[in-house]
C-alpha positions in Angstrom: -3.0 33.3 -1.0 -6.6 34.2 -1.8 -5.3 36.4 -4.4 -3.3 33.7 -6.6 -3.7 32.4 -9.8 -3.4 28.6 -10.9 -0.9 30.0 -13.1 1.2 30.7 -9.9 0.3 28.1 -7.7 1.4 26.1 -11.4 5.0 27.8 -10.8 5.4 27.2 -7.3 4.5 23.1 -7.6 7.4 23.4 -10.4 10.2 25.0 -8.8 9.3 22.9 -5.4 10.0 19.7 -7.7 12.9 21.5 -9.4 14.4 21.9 -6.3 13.4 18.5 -4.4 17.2 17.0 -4.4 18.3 20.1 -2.1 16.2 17.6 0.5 18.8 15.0 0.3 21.1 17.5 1.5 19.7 18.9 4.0 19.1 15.5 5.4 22.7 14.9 5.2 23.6 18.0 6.5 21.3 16.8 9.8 23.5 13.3 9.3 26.4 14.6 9.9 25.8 17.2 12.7 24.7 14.2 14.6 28.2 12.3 14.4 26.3 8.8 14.8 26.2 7.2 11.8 25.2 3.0 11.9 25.5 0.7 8.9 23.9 -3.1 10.5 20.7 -2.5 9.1 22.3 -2.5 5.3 24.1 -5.5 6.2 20.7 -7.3 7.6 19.5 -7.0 3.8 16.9 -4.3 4.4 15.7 -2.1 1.7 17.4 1.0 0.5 14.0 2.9 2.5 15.3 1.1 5.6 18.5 1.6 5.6 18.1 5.7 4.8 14.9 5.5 7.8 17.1 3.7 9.7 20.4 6.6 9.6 17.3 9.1 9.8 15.3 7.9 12.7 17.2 10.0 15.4 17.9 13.0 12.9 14.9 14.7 15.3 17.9 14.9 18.4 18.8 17.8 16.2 15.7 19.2 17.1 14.4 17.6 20.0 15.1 14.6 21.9 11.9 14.5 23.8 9.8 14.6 20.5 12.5 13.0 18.2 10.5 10.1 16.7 7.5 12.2 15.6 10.0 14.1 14.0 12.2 12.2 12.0 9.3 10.3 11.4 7.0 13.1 10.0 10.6 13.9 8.0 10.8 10.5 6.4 6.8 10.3 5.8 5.9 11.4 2.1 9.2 9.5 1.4 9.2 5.6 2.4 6.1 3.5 2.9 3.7 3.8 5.9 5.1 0.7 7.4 8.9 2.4 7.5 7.0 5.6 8.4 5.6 3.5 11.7 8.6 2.0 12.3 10.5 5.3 12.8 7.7 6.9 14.9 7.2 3.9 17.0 10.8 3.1 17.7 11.4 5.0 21.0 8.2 2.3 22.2 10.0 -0.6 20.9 13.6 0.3 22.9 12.0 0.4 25.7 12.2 -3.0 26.1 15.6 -2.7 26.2 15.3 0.6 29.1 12.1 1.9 30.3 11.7 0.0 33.5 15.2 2.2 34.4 13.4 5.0 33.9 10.1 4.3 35.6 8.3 3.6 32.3 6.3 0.0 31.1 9.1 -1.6 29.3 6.0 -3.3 28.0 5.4 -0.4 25.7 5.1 -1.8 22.3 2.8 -4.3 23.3 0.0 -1.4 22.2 1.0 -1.8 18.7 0.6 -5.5 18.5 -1.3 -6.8 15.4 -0.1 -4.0 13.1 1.5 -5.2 10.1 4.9 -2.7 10.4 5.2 -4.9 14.1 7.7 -7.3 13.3 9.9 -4.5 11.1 9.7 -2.2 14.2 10.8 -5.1 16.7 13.5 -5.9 14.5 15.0 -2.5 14.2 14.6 -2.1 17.7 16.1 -5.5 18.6 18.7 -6.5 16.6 19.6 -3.5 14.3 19.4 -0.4 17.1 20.6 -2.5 19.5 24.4 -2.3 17.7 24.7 1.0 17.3 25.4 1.4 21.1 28.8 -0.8 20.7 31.0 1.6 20.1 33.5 -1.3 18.7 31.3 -1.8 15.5 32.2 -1.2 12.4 30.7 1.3 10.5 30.5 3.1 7.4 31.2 6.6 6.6 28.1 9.2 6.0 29.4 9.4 2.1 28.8 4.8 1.8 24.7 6.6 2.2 24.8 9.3 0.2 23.4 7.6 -3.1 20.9 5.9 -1.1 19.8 9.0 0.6 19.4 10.6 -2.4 17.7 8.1 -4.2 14.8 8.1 -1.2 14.5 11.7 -0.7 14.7 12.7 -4.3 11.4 11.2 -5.2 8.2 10.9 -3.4 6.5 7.6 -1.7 3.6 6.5 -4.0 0.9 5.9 -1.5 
């Protein structure tokens, strides 16, 4: 690397941008290994960025289910907003509400990240929009109903 040019540091930026929609892909790829695909937050009226962070935010299992929010999170992060970004890494707090105290843990957990203004979008998520993809009576869509959305949030970058 101390060796390169602009010139070639010029190339590389463009053929990273030329090849930016393989990312969509690859994230659907990750969808559908995981079988668990969830629709209530599209019919809740949240944003396209939701509704893709939402499908997303357990894509790190594929990885790691200790770790998982960090990584979908970190995944999602130069792609939505920092309050869906905060959502996704947070979520895992914010469900344990609904479980912790079974597993020894404060159920009290999110009660750290009071004040911030992505709260009341991670408490929903967690809450009401999570909370149905454990019924497995819900209806839900099939991976290709998100493929135009996920490819409209991972083909561009977040502006910060």
């Amino acid at each position: 690397m101390d060796e390169s040019t602009a010139e070639q540091w010029m190339q590389i930026v463009g053929e990273t941008m030329e090849h930016q929609p393989r990312v969509a892909d690859r994230v659907l790829g990750l969808l559908a290994s995981l079988e668990e695909i969830t629709d209530g937050f599209e019919e809740a009226g949240a944003s396209t960025e939701v509704v893709v962070a939402s499908l997303c935010h357990d894509i790190g299992k594929a990885v790691s289910v200790m770790n998982h929010p960090r990584i979908a999170a970190e995944i999602l992060r130069p792609y939505v907003s920092d309050e869906t970004f905060h959502m996704i890494l947070t979520h895992q707090d914010f469900q344990g509400r609904h479980y912790y105290e079974h597993l020894g843990q404060d159920p009290d957990a999110r009660d750290q990240y009071q004040g911030q203004e992505w709260y009341a979008l991670a408490e929903q998520f967690a809450d009401e929009w999570d909370q149905t993809s454990f019924d497995p009576d819900y209806p839900t869509k099939p991976l290709s109903h998100f493929e135009p959305m996920v490819r409209e949030v991972f083909g561009s970058l977040h502006a910060s």
